[in-house]
C-alpha positions in Angstrom: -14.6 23.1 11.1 -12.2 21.5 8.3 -12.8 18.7 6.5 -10.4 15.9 6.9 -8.6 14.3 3.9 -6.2 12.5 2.9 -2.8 13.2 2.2 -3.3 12.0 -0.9 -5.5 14.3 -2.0 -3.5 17.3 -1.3 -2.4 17.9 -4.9 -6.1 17.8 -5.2 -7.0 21.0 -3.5 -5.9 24.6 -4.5 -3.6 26.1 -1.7 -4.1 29.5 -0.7 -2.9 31.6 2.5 -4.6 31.7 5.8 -6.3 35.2 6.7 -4.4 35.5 9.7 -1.0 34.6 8.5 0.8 32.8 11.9 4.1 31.6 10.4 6.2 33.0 13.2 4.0 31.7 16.0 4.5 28.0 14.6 8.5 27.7 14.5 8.7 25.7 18.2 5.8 23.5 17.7 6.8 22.7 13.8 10.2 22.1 15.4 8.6 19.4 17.6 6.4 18.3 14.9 9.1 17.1 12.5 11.5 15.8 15.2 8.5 13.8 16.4 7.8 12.2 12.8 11.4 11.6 12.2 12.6 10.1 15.2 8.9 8.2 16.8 7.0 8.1 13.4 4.4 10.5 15.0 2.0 12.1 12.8 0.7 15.7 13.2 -2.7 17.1 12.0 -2.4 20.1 10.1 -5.1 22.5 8.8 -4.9 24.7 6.3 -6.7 26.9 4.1 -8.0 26.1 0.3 -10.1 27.5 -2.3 -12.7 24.9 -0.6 -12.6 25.9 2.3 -10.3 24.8 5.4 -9.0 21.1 4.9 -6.7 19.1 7.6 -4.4 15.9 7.1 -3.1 13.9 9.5 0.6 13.6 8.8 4.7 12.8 9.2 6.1 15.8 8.7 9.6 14.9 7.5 11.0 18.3 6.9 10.4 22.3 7.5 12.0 24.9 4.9 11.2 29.1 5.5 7.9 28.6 3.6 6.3 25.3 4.0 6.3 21.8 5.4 7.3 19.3 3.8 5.6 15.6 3.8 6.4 12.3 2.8 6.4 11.5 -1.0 7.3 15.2 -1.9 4.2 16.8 -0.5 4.6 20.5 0.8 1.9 23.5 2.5 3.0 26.5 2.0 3.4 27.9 5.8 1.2 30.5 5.4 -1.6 28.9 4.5 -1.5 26.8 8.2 -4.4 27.6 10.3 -3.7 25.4 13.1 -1.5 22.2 14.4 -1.7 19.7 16.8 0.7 17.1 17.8 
């Protein structure tokens, strides 16, 4: 189970990748993810993996490059540290 933070306290937390790296299976739903925080201001929960264990944040995701997502005030998660996503 991950703890839930802010997205505040990302910088906070050292990012690592995901054991099972599942970058490919998340193109469609990060797809719907960022058109749903761009055009209805809908947040998605992401978990990912740190050296803490699993965290998730709650979350616009404005933008998505090759290699991570991309939040407001120029927060990114590498992509293959995403364990799961919901919408």
């Amino acid at each position: 189970m991950a703890t839930i933070i802010a997205k505040e306290q990302i910088p906070e937390y050292h990012i690592v990748p995901a054991f099972v790296d599942r970058t490919g299976a998340w193109v469609n739903q990060l797809q719907y993810s960022c058109r749903l925080g761009n055009e209805f201001k809908g947040k998605t929960v992401i978990t990912f993996e740190t050296t803490k264990g699993p965290r998730a944040v709650e979350t616009t995701i404005w933008s998505v490059t090759d290699n991570h997502i991309m939040l407001k005030g120029g927060m990114e998660i590498p992509l293959s540290s995403v364990i799961d996503l919901y919408c």
